[in-house]
Backbone and ligand atoms as CSV (ligand in chain L), in Angstrom:
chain,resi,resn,atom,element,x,y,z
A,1,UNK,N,N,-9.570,5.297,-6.222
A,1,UNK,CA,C,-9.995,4.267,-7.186
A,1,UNK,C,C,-8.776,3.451,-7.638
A,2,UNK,N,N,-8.681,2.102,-7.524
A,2,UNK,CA,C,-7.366,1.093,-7.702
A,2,UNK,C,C,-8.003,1.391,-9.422
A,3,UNK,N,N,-6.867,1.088,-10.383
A,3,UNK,CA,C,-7.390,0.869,-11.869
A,3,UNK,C,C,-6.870,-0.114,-12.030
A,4,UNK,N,N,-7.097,-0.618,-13.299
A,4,UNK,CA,C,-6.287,-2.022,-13.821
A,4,UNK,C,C,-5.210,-1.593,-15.227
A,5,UNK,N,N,-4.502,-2.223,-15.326
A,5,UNK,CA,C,-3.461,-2.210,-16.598
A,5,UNK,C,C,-3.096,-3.254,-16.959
A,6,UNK,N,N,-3.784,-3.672,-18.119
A,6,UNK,CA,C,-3.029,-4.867,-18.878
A,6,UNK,C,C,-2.416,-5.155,-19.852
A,7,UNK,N,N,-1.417,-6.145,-19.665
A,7,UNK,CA,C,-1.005,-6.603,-21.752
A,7,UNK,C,C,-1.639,-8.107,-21.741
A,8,UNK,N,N,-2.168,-7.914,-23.224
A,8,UNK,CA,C,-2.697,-9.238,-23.929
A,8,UNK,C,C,-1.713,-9.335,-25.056
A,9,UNK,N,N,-0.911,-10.469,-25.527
A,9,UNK,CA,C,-0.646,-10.814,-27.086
A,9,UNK,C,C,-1.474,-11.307,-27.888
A,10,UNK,N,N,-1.962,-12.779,-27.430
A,10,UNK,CA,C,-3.355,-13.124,-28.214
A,10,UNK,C,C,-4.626,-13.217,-27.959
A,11,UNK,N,N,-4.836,-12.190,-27.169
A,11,UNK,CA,C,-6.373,-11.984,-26.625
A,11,UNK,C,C,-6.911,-12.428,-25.696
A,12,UNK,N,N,-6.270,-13.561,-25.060
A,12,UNK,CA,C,-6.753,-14.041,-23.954
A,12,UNK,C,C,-7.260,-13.150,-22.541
A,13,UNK,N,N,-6.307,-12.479,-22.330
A,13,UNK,CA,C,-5.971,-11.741,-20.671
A,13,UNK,C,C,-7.077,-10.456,-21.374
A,14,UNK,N,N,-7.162,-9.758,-22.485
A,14,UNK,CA,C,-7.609,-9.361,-23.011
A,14,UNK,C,C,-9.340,-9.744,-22.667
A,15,UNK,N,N,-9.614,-10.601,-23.553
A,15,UNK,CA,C,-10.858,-11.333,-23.110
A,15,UNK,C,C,-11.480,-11.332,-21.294
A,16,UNK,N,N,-10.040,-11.729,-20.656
A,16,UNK,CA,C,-10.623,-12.291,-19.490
A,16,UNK,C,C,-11.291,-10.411,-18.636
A,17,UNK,N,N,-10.266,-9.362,-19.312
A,17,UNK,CA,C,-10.493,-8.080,-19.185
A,17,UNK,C,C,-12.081,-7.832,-18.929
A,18,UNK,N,N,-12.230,-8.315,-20.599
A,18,UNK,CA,C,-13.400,-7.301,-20.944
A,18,UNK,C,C,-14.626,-8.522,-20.201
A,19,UNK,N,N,-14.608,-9.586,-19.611
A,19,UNK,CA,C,-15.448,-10.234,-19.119
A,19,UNK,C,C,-16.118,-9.506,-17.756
A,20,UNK,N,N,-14.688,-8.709,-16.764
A,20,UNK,CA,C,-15.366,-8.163,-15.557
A,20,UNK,C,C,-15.521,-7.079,-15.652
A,21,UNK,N,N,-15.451,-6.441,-17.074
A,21,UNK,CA,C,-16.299,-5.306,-17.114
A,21,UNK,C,C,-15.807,-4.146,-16.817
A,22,UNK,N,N,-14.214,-4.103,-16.146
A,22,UNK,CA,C,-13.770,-3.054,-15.918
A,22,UNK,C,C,-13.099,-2.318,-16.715
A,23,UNK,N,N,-13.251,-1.296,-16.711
A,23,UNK,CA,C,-12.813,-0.149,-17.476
A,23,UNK,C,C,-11.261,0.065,-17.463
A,24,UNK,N,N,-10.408,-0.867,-17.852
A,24,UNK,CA,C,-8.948,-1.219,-17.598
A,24,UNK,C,C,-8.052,-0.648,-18.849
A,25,UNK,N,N,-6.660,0.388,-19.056
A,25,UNK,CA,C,-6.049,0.311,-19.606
A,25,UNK,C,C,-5.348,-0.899,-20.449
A,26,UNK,N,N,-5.172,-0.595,-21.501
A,26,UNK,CA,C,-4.187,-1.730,-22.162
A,26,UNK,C,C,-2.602,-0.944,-22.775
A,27,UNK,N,N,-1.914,-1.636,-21.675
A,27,UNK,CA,C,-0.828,-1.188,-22.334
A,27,UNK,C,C,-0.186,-1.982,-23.983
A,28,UNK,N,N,0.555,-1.433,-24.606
A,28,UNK,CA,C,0.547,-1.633,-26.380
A,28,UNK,C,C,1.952,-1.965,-26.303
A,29,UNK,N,N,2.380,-2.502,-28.064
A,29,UNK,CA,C,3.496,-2.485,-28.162
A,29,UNK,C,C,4.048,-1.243,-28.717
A,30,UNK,N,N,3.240,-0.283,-29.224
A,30,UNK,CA,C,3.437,0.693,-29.919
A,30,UNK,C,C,3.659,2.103,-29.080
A,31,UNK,N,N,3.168,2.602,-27.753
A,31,UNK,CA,C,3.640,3.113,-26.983
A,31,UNK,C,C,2.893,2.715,-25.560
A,32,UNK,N,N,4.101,2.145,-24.985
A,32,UNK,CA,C,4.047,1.751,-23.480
A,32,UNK,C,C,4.088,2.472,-22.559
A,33,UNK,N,N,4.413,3.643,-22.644
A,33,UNK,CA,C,4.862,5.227,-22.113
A,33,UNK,C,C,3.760,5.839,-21.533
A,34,UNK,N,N,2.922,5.160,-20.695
A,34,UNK,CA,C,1.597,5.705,-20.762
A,34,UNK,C,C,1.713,5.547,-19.005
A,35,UNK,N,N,1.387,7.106,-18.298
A,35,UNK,CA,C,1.470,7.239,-16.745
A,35,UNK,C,C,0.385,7.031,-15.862
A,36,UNK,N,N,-0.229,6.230,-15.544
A,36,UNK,CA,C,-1.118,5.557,-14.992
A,36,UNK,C,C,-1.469,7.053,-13.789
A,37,UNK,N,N,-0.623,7.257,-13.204
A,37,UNK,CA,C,-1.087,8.036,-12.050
A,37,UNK,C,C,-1.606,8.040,-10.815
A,38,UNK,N,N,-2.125,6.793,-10.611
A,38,UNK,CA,C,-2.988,6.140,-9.451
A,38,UNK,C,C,-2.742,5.214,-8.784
A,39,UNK,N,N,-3.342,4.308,-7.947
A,39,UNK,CA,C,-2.367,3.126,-7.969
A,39,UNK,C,C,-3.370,2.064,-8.960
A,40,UNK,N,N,-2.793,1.010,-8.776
A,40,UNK,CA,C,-3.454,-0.003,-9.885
A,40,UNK,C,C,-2.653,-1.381,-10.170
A,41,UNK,N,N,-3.525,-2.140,-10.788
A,41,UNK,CA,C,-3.226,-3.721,-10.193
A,41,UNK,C,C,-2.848,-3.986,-11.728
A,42,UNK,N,N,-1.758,-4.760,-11.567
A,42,UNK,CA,C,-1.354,-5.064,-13.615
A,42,UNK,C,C,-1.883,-6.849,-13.598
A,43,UNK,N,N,-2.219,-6.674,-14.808
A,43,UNK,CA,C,-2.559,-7.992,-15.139
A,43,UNK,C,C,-2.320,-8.613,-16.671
A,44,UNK,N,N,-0.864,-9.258,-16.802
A,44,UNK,CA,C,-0.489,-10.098,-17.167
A,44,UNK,C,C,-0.305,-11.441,-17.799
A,45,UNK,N,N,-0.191,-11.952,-18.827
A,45,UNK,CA,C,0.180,-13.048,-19.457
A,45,UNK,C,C,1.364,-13.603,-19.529
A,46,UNK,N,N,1.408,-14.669,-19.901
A,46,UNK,CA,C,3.126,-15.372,-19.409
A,46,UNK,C,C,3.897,-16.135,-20.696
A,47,UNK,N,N,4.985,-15.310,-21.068
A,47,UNK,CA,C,5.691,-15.694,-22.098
A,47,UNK,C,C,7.326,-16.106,-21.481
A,48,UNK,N,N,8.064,-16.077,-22.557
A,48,UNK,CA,C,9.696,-15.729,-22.304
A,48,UNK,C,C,9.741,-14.412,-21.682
A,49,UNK,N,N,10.572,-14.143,-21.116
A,49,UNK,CA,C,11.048,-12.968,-20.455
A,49,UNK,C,C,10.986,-11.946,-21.489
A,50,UNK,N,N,11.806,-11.643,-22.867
A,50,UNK,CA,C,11.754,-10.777,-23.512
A,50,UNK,C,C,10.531,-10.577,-24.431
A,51,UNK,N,N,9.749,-11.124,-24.010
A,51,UNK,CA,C,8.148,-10.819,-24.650
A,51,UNK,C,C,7.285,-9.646,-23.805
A,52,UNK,N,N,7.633,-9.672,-23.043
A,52,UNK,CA,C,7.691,-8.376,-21.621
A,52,UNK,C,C,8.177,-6.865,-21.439
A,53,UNK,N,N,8.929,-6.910,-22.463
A,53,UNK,CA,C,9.753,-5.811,-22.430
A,53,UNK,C,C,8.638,-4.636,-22.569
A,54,UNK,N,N,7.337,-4.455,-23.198
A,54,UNK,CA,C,6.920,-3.537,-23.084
A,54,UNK,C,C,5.779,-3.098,-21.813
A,55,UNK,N,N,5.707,-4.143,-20.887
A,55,UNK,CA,C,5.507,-4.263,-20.192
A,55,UNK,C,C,6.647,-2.986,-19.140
A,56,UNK,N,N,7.580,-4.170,-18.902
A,56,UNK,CA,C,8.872,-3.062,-18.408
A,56,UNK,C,C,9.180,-2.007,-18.447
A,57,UNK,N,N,8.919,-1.482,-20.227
A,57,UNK,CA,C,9.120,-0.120,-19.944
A,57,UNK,C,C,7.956,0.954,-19.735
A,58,UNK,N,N,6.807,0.149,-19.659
A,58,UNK,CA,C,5.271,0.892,-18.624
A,58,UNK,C,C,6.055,0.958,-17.538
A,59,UNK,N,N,6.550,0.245,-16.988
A,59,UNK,CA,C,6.769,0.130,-15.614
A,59,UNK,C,C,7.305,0.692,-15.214
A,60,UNK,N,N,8.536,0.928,-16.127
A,60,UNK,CA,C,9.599,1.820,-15.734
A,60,UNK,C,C,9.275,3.358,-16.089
A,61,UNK,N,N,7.995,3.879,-16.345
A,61,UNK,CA,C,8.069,5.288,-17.067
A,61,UNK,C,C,7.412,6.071,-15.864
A,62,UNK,N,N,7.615,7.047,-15.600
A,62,UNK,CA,C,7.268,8.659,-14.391
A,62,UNK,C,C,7.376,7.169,-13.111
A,63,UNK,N,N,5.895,7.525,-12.312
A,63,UNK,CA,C,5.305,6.804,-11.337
A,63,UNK,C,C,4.906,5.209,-11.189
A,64,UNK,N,N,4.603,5.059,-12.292
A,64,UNK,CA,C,4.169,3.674,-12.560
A,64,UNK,C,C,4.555,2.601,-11.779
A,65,UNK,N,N,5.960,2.598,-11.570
A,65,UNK,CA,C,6.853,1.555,-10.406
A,65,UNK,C,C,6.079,1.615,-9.221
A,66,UNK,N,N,6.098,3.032,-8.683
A,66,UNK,CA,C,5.240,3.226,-7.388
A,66,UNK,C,C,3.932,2.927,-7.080
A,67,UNK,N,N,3.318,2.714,-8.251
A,67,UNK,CA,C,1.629,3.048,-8.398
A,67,UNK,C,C,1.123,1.549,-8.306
A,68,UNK,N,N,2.024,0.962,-8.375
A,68,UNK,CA,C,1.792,-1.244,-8.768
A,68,UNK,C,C,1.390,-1.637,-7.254
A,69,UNK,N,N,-0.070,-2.026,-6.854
A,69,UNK,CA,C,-0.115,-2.360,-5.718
A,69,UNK,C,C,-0.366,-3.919,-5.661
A,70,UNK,N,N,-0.211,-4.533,-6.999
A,70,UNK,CA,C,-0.620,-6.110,-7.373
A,70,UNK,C,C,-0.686,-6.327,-8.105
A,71,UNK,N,N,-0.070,-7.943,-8.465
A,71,UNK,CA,C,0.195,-8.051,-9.957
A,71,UNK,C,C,-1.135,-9.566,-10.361
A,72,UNK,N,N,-1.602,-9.268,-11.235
A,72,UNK,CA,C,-2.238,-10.897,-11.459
A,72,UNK,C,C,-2.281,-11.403,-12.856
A,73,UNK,N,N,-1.494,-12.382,-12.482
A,73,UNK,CA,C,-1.206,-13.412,-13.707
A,73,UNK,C,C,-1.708,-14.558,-14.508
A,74,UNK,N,N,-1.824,-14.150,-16.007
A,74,UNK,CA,C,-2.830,-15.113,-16.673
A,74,UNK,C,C,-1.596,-15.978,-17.210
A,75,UNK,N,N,-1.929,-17.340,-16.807
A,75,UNK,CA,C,-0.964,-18.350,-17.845
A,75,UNK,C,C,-1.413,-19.717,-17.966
A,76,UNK,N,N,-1.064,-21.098,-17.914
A,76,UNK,CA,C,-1.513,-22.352,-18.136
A,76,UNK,C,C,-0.505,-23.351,-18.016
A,77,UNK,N,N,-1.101,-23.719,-16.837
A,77,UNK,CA,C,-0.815,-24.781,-15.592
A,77,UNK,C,C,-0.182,-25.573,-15.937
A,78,UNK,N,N,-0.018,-25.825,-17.343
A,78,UNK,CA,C,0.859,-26.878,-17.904
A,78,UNK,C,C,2.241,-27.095,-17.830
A,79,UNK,N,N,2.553,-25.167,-17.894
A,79,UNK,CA,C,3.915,-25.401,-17.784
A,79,UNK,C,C,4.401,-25.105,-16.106
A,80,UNK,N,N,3.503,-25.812,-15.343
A,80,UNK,CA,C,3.974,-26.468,-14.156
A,80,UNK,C,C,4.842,-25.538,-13.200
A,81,UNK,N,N,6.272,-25.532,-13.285
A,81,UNK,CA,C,7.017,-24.735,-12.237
A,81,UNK,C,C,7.246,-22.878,-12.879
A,82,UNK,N,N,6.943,-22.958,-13.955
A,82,UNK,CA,C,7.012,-21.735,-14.692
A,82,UNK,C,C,5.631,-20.982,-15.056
A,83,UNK,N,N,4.513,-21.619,-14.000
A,83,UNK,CA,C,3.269,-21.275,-14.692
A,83,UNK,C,C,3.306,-19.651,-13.826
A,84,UNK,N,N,2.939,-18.239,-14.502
A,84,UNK,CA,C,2.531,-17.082,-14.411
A,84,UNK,C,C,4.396,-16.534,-13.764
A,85,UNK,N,N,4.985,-17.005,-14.161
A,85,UNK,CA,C,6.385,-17.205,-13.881
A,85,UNK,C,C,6.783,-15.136,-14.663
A,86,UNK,N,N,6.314,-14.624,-15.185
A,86,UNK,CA,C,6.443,-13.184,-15.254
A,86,UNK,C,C,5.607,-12.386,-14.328
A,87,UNK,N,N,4.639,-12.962,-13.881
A,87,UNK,CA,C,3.854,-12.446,-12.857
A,87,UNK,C,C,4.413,-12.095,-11.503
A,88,UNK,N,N,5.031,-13.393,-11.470
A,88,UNK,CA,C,5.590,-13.347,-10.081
A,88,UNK,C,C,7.244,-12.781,-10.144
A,89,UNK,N,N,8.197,-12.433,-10.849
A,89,UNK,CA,C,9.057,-11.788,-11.163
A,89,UNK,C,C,8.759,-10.343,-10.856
A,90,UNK,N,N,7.910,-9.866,-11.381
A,90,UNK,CA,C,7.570,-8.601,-10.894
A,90,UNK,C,C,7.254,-8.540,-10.022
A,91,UNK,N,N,5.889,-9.052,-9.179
A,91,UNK,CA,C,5.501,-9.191,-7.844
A,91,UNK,C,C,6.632,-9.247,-7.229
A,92,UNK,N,N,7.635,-9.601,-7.334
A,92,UNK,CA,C,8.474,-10.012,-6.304
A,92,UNK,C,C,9.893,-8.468,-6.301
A,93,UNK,N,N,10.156,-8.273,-8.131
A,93,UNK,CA,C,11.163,-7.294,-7.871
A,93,UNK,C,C,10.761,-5.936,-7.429
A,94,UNK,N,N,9.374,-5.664,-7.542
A,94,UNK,CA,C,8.666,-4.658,-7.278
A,94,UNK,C,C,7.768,-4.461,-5.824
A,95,UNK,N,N,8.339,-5.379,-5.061
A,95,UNK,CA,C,7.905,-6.211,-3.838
A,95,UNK,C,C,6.056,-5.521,-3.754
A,96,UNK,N,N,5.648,-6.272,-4.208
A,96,UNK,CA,C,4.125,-5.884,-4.143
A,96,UNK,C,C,3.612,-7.449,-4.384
A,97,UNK,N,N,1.987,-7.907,-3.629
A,97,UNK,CA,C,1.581,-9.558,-3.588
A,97,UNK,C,C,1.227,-9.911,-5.397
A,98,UNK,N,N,1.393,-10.970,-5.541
A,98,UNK,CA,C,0.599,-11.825,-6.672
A,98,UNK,C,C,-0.869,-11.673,-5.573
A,99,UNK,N,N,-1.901,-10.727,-6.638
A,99,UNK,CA,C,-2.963,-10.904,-6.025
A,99,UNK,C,C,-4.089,-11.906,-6.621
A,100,UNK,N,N,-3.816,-12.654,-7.869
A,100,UNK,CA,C,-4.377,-13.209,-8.561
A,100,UNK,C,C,-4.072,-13.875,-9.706
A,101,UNK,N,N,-4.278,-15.285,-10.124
A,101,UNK,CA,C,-3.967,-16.101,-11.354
A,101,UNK,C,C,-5.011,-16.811,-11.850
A,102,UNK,N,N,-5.037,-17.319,-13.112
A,102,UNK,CA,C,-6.239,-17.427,-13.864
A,102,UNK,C,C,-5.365,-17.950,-15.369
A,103,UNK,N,N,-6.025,-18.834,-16.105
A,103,UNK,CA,C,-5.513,-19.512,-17.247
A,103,UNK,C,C,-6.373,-19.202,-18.062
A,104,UNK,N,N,-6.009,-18.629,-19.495
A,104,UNK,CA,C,-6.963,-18.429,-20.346
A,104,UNK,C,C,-7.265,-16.970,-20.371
A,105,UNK,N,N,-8.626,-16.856,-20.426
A,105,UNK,CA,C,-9.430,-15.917,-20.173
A,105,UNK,C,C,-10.570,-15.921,-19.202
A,106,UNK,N,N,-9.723,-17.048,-18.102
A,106,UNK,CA,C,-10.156,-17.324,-16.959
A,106,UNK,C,C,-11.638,-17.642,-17.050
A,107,UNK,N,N,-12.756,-18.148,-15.930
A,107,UNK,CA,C,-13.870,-18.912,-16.078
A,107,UNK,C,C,-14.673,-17.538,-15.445
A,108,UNK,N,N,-15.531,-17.797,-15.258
A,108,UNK,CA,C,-16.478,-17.270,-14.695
A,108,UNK,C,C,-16.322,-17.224,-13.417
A,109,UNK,N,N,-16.071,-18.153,-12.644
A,109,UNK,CA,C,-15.653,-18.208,-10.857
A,109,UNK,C,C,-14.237,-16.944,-11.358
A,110,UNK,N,N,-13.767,-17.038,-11.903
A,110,UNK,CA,C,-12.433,-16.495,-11.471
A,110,UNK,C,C,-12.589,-14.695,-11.763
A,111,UNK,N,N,-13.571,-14.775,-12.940
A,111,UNK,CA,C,-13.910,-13.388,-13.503
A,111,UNK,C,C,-14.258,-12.601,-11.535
A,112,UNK,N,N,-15.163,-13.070,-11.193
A,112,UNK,CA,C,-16.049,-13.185,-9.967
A,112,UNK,C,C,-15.072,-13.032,-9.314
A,113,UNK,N,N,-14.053,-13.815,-8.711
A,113,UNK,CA,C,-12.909,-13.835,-7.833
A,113,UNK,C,C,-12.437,-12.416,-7.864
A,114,UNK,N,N,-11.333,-12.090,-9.198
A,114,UNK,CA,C,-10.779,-11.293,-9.555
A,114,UNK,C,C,-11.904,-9.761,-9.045
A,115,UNK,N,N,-13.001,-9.349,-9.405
A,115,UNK,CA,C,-13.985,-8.236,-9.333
A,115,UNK,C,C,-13.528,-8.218,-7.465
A,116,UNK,N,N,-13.894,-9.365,-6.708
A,116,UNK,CA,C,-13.753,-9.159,-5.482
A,116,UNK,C,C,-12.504,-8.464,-4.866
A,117,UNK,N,N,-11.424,-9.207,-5.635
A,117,UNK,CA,C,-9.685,-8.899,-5.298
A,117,UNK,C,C,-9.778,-7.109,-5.100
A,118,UNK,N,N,-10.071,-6.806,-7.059
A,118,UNK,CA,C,-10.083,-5.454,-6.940
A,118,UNK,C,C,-10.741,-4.833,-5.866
A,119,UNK,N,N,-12.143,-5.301,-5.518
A,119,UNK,CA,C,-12.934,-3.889,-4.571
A,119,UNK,C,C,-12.426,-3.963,-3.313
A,120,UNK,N,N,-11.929,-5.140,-2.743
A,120,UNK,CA,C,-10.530,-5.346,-1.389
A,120,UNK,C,C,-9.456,-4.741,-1.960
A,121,UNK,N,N,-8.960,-4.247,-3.259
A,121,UNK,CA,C,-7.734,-3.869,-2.525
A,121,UNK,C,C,-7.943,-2.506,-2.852
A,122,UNK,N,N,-9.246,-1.877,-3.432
A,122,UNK,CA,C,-9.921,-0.331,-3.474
A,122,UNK,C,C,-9.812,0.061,-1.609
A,123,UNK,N,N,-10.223,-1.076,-1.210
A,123,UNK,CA,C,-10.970,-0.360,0.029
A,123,UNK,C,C,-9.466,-0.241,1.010
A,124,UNK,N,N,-8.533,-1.230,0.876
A,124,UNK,CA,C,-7.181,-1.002,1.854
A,124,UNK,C,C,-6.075,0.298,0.888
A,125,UNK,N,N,-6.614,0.615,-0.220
A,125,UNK,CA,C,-5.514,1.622,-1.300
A,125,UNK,C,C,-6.304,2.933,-0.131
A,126,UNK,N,N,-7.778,2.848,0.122
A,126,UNK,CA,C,-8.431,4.231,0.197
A,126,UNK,C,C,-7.904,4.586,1.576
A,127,UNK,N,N,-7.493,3.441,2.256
A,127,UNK,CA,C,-7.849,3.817,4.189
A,127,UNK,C,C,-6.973,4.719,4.245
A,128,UNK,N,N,-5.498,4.380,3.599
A,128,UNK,CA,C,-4.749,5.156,3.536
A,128,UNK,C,C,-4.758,6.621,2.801
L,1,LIG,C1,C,4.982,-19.408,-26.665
L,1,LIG,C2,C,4.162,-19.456,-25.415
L,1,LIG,C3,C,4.811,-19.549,-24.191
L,1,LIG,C4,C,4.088,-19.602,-22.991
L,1,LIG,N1,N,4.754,-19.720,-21.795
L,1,LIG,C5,C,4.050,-19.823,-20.635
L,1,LIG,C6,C,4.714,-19.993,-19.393
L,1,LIG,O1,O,5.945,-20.063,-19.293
L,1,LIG,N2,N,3.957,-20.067,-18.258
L,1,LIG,C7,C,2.594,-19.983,-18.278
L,1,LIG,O2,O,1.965,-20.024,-17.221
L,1,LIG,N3,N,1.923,-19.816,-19.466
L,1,LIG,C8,C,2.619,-19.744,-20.627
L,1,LIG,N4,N,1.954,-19.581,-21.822
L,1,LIG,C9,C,0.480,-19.489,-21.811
L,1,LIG,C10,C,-0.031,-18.062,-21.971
L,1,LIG,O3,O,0.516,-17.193,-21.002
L,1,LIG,C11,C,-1.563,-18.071,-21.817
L,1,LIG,O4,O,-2.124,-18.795,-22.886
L,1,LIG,C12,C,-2.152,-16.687,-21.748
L,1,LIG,O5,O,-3.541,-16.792,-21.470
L,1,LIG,C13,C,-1.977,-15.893,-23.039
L,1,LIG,O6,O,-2.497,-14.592,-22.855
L,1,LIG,P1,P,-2.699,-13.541,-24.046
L,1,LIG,O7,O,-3.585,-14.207,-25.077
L,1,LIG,O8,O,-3.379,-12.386,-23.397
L,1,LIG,O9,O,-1.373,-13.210,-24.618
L,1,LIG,C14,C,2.661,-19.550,-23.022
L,1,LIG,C15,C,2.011,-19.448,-24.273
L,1,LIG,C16,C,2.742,-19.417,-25.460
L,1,LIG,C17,C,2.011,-19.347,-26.765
C-alpha cells in the first residue's frame, strides 16, 4: 500500500487532502518525528526554504528518506520560475519523480488526476 504524507500551513494542500479522500498522514510542526514505514508519496506546499524545515526533519528521521517514492507539489503559478520550487528540491535531492502539481487545493480534474497517480504508483511499489 503507497500512503500519503503531507504538510499544510494554511489549509490549502490540507483541503486538497481531504478532497481525495485518502487516508493521508499530516506531518506537524510540533512533532515531525513520525516513521512512516512504507513507502509513500509526500505532498507539499511551497514557501521559502526555511518554512520546510519540518518537513526535513520527517525526512530525515529512521526510514523515511528511503520510503519517498514521489513528491507532489501544491503552489501558484504566479510565482512563475519558483512555482512548487520545494517540491522539486526534494524530488531531485532525494532522486525520486515530481509525480504531481496542483495550485490551491487543486480542482476537481486534479483531485481525479492525483487518485490515479497514487493507484499507478501502488501497482509499480507492489510488482516489486
Ligand atoms: C509567503 C508565501 C510564499 C509563497 N511562495 C510560493 C512559491 O515560491 N512558489 C509557489 O509555487 N507557491 C508559493 N506560494 C503559494 C502556496 O504554496 C500555495 O498557496 C499553497 O497552496 C499553500 O498551501 P498550504 O495552505 O497548504 O500551506 C506562497 C504562498 C505564500 C503565502
Amino acid at each position: 500500500m503507497v500512503q500519503v504524507a503531507y504538510y499544510s500551513i494554511t489549509g490549502q494542500t490540507q483541503r486538497f487532502i481531504e478532497k481525495t479522500g485518502i487516508d493521508a498522514y499530516e506531518i506537524t510542526d510540533a512533532d515531525p518525528f513520525h516513521e512512516m514505514g512504507a513507502p509513500f508519496i509526500l505532498v507539499i506546499p511551497t514557501y521559502d526554504d526555511d518554512m520546510m524545515d519540518p518537513v526535513i526533519d520527517f525526512l530525515g528521521y529512521q526510514s523515511n528518506h528511503r520510503e519517498l517514492v514521489g513528491v507532489a507539489g501544491g503552489g501558484n503559478r504566479n510565482f512563475n520560475d519558483l512555482y512548487i520550487h520545494n517540491a522539486k528540491d526534494i524530488a531531485q535531492g532525494l532522486h525520486v519523480p515530481i509525480v504531481f502539481d496542483f495550485e490551491f487545493n487543486g480542482t476537481m480534474a486534479d483531485v481525479k488526476k492525483f487518485k490515479k497517480v497514487v493507484q499507478e504508483l501502488e501497482l509499480k511499489t507492489t510488482e516489486h
